[in-house]
C-alpha positions as CSV (number, residue, x, y, z in Angstrom):
1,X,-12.4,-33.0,14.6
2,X,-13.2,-29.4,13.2
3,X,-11.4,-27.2,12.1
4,X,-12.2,-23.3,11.7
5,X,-11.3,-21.2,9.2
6,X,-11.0,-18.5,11.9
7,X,-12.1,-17.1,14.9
8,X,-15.0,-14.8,14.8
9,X,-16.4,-12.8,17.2
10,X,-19.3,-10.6,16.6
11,X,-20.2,-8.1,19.7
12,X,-23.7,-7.6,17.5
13,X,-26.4,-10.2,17.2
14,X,-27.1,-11.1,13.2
15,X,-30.7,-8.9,13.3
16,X,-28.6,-5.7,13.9
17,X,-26.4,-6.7,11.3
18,X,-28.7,-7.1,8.8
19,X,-30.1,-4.1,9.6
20,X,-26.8,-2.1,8.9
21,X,-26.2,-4.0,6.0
22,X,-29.6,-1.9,4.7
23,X,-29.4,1.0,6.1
24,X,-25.9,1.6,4.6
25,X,-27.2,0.7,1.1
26,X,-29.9,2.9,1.7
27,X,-27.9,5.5,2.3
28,X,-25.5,4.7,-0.9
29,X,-28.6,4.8,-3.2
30,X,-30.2,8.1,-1.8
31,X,-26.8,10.0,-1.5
32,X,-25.8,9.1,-5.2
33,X,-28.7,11.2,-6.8
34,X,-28.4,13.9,-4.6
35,X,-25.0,14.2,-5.6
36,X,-25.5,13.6,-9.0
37,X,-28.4,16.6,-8.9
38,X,-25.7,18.7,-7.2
39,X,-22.7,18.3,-9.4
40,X,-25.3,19.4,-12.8
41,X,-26.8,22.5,-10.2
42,X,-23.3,23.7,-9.8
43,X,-21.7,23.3,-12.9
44,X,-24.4,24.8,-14.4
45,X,-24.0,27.9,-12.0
46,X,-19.9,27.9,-12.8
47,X,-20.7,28.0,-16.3
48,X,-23.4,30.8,-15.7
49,X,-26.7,28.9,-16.4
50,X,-29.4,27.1,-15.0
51,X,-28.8,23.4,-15.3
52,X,-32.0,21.2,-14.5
53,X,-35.0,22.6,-13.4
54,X,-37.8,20.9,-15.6
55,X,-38.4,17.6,-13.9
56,X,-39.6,18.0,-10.3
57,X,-39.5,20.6,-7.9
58,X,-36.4,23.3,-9.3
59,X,-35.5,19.6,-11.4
60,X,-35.2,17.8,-7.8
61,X,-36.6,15.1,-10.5
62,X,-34.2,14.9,-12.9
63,X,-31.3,12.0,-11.5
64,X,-34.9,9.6,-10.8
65,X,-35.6,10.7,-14.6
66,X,-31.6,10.0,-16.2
67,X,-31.3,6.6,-13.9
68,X,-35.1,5.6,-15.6
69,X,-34.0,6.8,-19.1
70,X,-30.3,4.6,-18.9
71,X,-32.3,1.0,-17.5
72,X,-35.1,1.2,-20.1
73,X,-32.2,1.7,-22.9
74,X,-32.0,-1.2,-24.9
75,X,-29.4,-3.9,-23.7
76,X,-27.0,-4.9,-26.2
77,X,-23.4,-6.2,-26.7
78,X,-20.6,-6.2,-29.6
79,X,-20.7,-9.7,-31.6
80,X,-16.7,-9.4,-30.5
81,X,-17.5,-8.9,-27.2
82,X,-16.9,-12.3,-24.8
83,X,-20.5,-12.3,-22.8
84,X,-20.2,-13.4,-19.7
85,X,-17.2,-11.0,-19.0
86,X,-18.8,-8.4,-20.6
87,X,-21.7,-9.2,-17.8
88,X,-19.6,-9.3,-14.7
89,X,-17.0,-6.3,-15.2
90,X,-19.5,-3.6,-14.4
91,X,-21.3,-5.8,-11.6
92,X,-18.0,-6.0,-9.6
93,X,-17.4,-2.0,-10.1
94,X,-20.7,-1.9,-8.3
95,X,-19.5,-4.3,-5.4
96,X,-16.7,-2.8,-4.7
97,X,-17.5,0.6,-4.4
98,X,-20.7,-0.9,-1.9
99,X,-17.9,-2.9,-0.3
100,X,-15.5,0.2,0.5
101,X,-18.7,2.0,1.6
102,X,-19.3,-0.6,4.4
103,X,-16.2,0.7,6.5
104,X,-17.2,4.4,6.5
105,X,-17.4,5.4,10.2
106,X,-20.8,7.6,11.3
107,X,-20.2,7.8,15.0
108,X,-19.1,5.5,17.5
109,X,-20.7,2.5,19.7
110,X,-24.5,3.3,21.1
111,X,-26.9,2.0,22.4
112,X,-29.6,0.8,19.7
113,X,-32.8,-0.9,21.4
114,X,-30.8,-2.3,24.0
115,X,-27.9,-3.7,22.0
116,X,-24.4,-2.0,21.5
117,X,-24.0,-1.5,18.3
118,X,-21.8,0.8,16.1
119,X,-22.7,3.6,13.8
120,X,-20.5,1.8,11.3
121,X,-20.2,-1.4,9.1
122,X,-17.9,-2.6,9.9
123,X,-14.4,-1.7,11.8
124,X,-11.3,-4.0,11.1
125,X,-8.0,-3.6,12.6
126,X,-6.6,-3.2,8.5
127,X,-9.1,-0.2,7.7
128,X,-7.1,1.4,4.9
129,X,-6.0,-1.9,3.8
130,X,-9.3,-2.9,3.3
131,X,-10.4,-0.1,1.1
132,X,-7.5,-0.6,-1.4
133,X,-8.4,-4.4,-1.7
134,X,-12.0,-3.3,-3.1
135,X,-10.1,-0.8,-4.9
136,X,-7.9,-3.6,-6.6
137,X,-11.1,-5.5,-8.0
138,X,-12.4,-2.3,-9.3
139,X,-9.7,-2.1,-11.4
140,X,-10.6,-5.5,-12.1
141,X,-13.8,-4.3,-13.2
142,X,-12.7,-1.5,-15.7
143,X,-9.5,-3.7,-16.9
144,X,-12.5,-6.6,-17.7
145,X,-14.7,-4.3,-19.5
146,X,-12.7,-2.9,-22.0
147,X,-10.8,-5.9,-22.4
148,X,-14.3,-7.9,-22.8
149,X,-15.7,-5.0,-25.1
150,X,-13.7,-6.4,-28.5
151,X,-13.0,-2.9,-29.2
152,X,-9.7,-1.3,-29.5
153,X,-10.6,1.7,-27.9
154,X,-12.0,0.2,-25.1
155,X,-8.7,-1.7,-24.5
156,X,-6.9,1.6,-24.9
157,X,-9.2,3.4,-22.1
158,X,-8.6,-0.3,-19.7
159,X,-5.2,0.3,-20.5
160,X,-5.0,3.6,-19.4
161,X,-7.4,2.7,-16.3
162,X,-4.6,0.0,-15.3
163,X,-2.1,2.4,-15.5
164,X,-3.1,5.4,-13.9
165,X,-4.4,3.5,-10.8
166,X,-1.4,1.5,-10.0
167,X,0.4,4.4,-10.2
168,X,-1.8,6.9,-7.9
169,X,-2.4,4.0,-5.6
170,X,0.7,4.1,-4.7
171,X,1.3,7.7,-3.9
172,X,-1.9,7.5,-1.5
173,X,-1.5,4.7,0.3
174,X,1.9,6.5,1.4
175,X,-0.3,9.3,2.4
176,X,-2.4,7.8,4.8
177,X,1.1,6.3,6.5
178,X,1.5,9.2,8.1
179,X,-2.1,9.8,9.7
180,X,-1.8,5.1,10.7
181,X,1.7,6.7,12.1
182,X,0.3,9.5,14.2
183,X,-2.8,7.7,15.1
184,X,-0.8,4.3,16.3
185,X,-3.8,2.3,14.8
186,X,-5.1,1.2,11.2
187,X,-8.5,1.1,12.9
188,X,-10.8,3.9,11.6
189,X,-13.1,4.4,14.6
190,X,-9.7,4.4,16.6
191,X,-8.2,7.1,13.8
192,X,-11.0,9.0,14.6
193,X,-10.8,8.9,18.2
194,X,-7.0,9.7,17.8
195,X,-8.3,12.8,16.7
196,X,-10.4,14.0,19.9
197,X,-7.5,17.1,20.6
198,X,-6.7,17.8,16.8
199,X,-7.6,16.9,13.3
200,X,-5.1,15.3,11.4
201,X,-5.8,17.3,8.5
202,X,-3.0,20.2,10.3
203,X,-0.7,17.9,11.7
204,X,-0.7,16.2,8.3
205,X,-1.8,18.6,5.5
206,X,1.4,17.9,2.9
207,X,-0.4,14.1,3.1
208,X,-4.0,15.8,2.9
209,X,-3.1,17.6,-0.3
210,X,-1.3,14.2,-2.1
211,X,-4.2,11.8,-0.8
212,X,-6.7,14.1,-2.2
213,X,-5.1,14.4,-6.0
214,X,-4.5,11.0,-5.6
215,X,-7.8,10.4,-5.1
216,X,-8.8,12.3,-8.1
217,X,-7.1,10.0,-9.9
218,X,-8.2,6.9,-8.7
219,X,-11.7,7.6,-9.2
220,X,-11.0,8.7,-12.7
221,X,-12.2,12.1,-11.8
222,X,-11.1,15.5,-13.8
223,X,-8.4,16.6,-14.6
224,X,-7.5,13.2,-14.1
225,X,-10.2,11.6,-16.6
226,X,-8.2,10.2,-19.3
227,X,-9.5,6.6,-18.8
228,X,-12.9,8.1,-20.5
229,X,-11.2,10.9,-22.8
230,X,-14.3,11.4,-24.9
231,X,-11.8,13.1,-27.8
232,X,-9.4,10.8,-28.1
233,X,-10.9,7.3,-27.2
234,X,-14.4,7.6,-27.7
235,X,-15.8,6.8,-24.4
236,X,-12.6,4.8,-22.9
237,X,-13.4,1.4,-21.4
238,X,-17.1,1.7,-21.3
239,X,-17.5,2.5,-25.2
240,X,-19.2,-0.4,-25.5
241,X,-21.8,-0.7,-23.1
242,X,-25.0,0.9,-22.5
243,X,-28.4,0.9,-20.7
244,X,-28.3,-0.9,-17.3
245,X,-24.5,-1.8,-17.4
246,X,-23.7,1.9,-18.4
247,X,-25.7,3.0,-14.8
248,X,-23.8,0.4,-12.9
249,X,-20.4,2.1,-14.4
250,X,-21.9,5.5,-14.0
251,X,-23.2,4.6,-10.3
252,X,-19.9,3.5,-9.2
253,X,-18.1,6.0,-10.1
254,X,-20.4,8.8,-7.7
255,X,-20.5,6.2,-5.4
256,X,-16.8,5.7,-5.5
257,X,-16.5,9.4,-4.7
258,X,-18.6,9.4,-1.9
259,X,-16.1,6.6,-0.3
260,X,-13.4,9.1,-0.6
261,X,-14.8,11.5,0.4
262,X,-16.0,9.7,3.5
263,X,-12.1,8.2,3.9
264,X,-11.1,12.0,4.0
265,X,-13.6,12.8,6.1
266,X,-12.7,10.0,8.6
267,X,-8.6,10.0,8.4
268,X,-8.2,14.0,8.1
269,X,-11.4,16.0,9.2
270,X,-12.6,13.7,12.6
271,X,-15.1,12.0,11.4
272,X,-17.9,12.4,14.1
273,X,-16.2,15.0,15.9
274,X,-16.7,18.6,15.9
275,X,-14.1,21.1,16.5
276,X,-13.8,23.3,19.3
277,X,-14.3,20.1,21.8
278,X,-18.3,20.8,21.0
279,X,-20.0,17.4,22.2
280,X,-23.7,17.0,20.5
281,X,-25.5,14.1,21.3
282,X,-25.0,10.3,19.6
283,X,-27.6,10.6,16.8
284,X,-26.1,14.1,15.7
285,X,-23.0,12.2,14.6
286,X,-24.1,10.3,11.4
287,X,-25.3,13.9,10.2
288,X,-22.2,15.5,10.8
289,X,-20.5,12.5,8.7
290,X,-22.2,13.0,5.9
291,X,-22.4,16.9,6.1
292,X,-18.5,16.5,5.7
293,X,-18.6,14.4,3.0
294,X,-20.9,16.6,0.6
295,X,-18.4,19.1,1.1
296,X,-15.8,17.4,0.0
297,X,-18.5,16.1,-3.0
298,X,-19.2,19.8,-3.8
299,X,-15.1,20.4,-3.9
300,X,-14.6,17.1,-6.2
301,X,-17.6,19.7,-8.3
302,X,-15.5,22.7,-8.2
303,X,-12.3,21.0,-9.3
304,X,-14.1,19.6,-12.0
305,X,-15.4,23.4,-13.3
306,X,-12.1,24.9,-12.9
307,X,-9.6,22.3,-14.2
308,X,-8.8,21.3,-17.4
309,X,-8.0,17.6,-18.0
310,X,-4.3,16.8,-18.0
311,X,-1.5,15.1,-20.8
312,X,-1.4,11.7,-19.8
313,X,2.4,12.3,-19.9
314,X,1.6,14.6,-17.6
315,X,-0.4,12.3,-15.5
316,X,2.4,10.1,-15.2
317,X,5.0,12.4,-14.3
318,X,2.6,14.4,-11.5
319,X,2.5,10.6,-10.1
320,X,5.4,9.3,-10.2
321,X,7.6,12.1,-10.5
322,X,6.5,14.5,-8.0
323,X,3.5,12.6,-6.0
324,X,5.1,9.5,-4.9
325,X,8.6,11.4,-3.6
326,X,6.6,13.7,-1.7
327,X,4.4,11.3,0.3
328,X,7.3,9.2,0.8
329,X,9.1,12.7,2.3
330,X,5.8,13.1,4.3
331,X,6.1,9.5,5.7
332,X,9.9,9.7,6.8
333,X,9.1,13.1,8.8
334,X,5.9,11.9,10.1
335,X,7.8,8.5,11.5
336,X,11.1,11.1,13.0
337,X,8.9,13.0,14.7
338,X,6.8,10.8,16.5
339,X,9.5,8.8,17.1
340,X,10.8,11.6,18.8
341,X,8.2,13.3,20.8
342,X,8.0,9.6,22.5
């Protein structure tokens, strides 16, 4: 007598989704330096110079050249620091942001050589939930690393890591209830599709703007950056650690933001779709994707050169105090309305 675990259905044979599997990582490796390239081209234009443009064509080069320079580093660890924690904490950062970018959306079912398959990862029935579980183990990650380092100050930046994430989590996930309200699904193909007459992102711009500073904060971006507060805690929860495990930190974190951006993309802006009803053809879809999410990349820039970091009482109050009542608000007139319109 057997007994499964559960059911599973796939609609795509295991060669296709294998394939996906690399394509998507592919795409995770090549978008990170270009969006690494374009943050240090446009800050350096905010702040009225050149940035690189030694290495490579106009210093195309240069994120190939950093990523080199960190993994030939020399590895070492504290004497205080408990080793095989201080091995794993930066390798499940870099799952879990690989893991949330698995659900991103890039068009809808086609035909690939005969076989339907999706221009996606995967698409559960708890999209949003999904993301926020790999969220929870990389917090895992940073709370590990600092608390593995042996060094106060990388306990002090975990600290602040733990704290600032529970507490923006919060305010976001009550975003997004209003677009799973409006959209009757938790699917994100289907929240897409939802938004073949409209774009969330007017319907539900008071949950736009609190998802997206909530956002900043979960991915520890400024002004939100106190979890690596050079001036006060040296380098926060990755003090400690350099060469390869500094790149998988440092890769997680761009990579991070190209999940949010690409959850933004998908809940707010349509995904695929293109306004005005336009209808391109199935293999223009991924490109519109991913043109979406370098523009929200290139805002995460701008914010960055125009911001300066926050109090972390401040921090706490903007989430707790002002963030969290709001999307809450936001969720209670979302659910009155539809309710009402039906």
């Amino acid at each position: 007598m057997s007994f499964p675990l559960a059911a599973v259905d796939y609609i795509e044979p295991w060669w296709m989704v294998v394939i996906k599997c690399l394509v998507l990582a592919f795409i995770g490796l090549q978008l990170v330096p270009v969006v690494l390239l374009a943050e240090r081209k446009i800050l350096g234009r905010f702040q009225n110079r050149y940035g690189p443009n030694r290495v490579g064509i106009y210093g195309a080069g240069q994120p190939i050249a950093d990523i080199i320079k960190l993994l030939t580093k020399e590895d070492f660890r504290p004497r205080t620091a408990i080793g095989w924690l201080f091995f794993v904490a930066p390798i499940l950062s870099i799952v879990a942001a690989f893991g949330a970018l698995a659900i991103i959306p890039y068009g809808p079912v086609v035909d690939i050589f005969g076989v339907a398959t999706g221009l996606y990862g995967i698409d559960v029935s708890i999209g949003p939930l999904y993301v926020f579980a790999f969220g929870a183990i990389a917090f895992y990650g940073l709370m590990l690393g600092g608390w593995s380092s042996g060094s106060k100050y990388s306990f002090l930046g975990s600290m602040r890591a733990a704290a600032q994430l529970i507490s923006y989590e919060v305010a976001q996930g009550m975003a997004l209830i209003g677009v799973i309200i409006t959209a009757q699904t938790m699917s994100l193909t289907g929240i897409v599709e939802a938004q073949q007459g409209m774009w969330y992102v007017i319907p539900q711009f008071f949950g736009f703007i609190i998802f997206m500073v909530a956002s900043f904060a979960e991915t520890n971006r400024p002004p939100f950056d106190l979890t690596e507060a050079d001036a006060e805690l040296t380098g926060g929860y990755m003090t400690e650690f350099g060469g390869g495990r500094f790149t998988l930190y440092f890769f997680a974190e761009y990579l991070n933001m190209i999940v949010i951006s690409g959850m933004a993309t998908t809940l707010f802006l349509g995904g695929w779709l293109l306004p005005f009803g336009i209808d391109p053809p199935a293999w223009v879809d991924p490109f519109v994707v991913i043109a979406k999410i370098l523009a929200f990349v290139v805002f995460f820039i701008w914010v960055r050169a125009t911001l300066p970091r926050l109090r972390y009482d401040q921090l706490m109050s903007l989430g707790w105090k002002i963030l969290l009542p709001l999307s809450t608000l936001n969720a209670l007139v979302t659910a009155i309305v539809v309710v009402t319109l039906d």
